[in-house]
Residue frames as a rotation matrix with the C-alpha (Angstrom) as fourth column:
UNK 1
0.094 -0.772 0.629 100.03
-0.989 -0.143 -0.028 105.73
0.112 -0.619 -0.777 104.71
UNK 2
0.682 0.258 -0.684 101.88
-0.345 0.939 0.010 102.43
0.645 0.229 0.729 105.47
UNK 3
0.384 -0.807 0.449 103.81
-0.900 -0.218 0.378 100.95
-0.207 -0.549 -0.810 108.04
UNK 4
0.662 -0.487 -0.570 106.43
0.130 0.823 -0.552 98.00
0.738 0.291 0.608 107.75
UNK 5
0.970 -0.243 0.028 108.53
0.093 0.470 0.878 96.30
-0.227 -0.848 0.478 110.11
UNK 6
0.664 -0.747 -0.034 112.23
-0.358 -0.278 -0.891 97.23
0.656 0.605 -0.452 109.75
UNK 7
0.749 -0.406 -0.523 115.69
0.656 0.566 0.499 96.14
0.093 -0.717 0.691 111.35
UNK 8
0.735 -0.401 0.547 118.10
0.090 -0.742 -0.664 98.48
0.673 0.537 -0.509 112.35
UNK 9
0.988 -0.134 -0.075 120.23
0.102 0.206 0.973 96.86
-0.115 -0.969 0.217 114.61
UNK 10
-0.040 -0.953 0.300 123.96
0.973 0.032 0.231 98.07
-0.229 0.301 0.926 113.18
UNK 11
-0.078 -0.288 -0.954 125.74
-0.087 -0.952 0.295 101.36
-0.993 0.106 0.049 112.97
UNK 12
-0.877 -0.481 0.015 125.87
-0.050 0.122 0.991 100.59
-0.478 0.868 -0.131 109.17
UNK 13
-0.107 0.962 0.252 122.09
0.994 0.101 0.035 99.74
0.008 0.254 -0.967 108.63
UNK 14
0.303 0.438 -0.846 121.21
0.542 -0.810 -0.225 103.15
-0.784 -0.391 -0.483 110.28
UNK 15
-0.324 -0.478 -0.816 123.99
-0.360 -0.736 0.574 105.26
-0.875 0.480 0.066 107.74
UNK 16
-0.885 0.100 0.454 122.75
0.454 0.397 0.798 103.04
-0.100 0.912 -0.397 104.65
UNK 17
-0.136 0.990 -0.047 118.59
0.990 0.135 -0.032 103.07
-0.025 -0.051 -0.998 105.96
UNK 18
0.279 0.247 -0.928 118.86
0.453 -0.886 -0.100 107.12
-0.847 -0.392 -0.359 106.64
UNK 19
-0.714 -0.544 -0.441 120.95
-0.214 -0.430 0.877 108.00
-0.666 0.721 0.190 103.61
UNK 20
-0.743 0.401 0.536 117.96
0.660 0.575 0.484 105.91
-0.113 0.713 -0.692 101.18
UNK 21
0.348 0.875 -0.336 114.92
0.917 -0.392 -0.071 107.76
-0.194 -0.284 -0.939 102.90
UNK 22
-0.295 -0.492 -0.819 116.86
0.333 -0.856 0.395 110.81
-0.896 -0.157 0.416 102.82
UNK 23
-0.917 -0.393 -0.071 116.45
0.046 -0.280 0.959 111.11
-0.397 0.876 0.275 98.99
UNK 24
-0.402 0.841 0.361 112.86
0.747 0.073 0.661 111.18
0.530 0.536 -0.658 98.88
UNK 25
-0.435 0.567 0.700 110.56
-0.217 -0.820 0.530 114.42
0.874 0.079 0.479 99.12
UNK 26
0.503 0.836 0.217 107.78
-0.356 -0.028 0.934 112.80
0.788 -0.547 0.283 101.31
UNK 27
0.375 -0.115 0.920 107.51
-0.850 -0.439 0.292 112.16
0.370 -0.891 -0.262 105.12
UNK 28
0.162 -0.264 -0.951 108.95
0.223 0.948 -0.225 108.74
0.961 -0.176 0.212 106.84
UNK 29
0.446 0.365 0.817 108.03
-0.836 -0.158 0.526 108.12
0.321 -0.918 0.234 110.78
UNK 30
-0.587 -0.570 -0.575 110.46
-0.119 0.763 -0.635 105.67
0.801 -0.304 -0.516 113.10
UNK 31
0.467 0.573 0.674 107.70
-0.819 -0.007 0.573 104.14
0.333 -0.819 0.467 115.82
UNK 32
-0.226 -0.356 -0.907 109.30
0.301 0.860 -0.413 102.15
0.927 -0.366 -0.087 118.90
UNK 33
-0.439 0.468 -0.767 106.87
0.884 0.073 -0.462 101.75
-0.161 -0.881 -0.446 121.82
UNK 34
0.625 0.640 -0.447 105.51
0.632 -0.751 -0.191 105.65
-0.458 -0.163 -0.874 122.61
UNK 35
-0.311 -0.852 -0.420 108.75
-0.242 -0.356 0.903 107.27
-0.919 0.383 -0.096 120.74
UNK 36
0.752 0.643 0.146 107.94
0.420 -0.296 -0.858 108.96
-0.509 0.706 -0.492 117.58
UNK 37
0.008 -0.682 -0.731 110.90
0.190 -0.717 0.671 110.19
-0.982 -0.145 0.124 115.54
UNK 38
0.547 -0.009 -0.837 111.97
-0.780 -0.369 -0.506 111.33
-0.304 0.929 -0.209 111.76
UNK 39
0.775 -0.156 0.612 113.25
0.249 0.966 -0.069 108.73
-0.581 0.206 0.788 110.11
UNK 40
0.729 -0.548 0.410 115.82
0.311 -0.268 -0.912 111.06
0.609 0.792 -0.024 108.36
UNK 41
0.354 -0.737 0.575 117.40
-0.876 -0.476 -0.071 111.82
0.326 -0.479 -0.815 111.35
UNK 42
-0.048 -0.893 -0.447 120.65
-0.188 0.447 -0.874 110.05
0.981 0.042 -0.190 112.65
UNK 43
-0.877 -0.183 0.444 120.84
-0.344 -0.404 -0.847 111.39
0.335 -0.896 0.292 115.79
UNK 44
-0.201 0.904 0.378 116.93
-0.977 -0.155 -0.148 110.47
-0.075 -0.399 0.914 116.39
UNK 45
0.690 0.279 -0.667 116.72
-0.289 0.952 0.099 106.84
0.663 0.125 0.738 115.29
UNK 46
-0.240 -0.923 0.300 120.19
-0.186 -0.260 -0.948 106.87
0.953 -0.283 -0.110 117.58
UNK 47
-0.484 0.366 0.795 117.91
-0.871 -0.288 -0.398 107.71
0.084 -0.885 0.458 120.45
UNK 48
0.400 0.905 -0.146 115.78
-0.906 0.414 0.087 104.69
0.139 0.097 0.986 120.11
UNK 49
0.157 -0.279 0.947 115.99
-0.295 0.902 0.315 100.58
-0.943 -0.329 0.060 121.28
UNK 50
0.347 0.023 -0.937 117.42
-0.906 0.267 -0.329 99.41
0.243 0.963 0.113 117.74
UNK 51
-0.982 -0.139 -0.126 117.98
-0.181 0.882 0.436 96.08
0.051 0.451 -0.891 118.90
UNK 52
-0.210 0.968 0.134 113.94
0.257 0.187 -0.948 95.55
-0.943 -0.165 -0.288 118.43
UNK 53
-0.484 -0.082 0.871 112.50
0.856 -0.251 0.451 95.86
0.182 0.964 0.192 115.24
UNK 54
-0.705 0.183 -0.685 111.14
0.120 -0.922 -0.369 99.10
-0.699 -0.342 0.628 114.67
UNK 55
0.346 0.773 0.531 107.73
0.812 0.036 -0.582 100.39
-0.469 0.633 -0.616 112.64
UNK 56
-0.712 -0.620 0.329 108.35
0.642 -0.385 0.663 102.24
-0.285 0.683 0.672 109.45
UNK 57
0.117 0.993 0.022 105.78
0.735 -0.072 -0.674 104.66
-0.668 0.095 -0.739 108.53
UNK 58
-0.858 -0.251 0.448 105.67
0.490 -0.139 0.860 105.88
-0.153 0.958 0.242 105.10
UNK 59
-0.147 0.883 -0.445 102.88
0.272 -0.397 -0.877 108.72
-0.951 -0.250 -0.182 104.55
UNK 60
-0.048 0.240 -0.970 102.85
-0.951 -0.308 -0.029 109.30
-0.306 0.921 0.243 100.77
UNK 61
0.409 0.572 0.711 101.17
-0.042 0.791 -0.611 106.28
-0.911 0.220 0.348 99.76
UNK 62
0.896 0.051 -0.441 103.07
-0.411 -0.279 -0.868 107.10
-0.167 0.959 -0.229 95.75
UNK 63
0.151 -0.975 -0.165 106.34
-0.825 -0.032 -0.565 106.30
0.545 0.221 -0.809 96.97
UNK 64
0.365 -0.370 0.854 105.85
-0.586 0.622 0.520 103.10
-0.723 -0.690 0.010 98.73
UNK 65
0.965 0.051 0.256 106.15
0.104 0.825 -0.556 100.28
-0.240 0.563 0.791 96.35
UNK 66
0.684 -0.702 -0.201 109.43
0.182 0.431 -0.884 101.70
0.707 0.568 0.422 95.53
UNK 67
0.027 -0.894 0.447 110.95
-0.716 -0.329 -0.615 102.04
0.697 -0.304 -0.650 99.06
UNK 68
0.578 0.131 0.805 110.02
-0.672 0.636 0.379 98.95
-0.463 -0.760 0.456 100.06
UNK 69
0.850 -0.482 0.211 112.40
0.501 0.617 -0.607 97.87
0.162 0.622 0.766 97.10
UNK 70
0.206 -0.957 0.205 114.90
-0.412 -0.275 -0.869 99.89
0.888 0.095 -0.451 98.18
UNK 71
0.335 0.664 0.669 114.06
-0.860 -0.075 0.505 99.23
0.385 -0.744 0.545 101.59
UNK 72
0.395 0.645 -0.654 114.55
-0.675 0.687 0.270 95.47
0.623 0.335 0.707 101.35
UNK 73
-0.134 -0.668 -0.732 117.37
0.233 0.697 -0.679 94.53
0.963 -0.261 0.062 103.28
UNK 74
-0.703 0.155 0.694 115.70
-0.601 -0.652 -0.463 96.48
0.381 -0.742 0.551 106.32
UNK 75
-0.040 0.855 0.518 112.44
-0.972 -0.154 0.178 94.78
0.232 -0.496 0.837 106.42
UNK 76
-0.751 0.271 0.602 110.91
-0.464 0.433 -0.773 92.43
-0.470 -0.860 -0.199 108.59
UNK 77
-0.632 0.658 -0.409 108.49
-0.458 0.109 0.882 89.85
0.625 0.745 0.232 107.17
């Protein structure tokens, strides 16, 4: 598992950042403060402070390397 710092402070980010993750099999976690959600959901990342960055959490360790390249315009160095 891995987490990375993401921005998701625009209706547009959210429909781009949900639509990417969406296309992969494995699991993806949105953490902001004590608020746990799916990262495939709209409606759930929706629910969350998105002008803060938020923690990405990627649990199939196979598929990072290439959604932090898709990823890229999201994260947070």
């Amino acid at each position: 598992m891995k987490t990375i710092k993401v921005s998701l402070n625009s209706i547009d980010k959210v429909k781009v950042f949900v639509n990417a993750v969406s296309k992969y099999d494995s699991d993806f976690d949105l953490v902001s403060g004590r608020y746990v959600i799916d990262a495939k959901s709209i409606m759930g990342i929706f629910s969350l402070d998105l002008s803060k960055p938020i923690e990405l959490m990627i649990h199939d360790d196979s598929v990072v390397e290439e959604v932090e390249s898709v990823l890229q315009d999201f994260i947070l160095e």
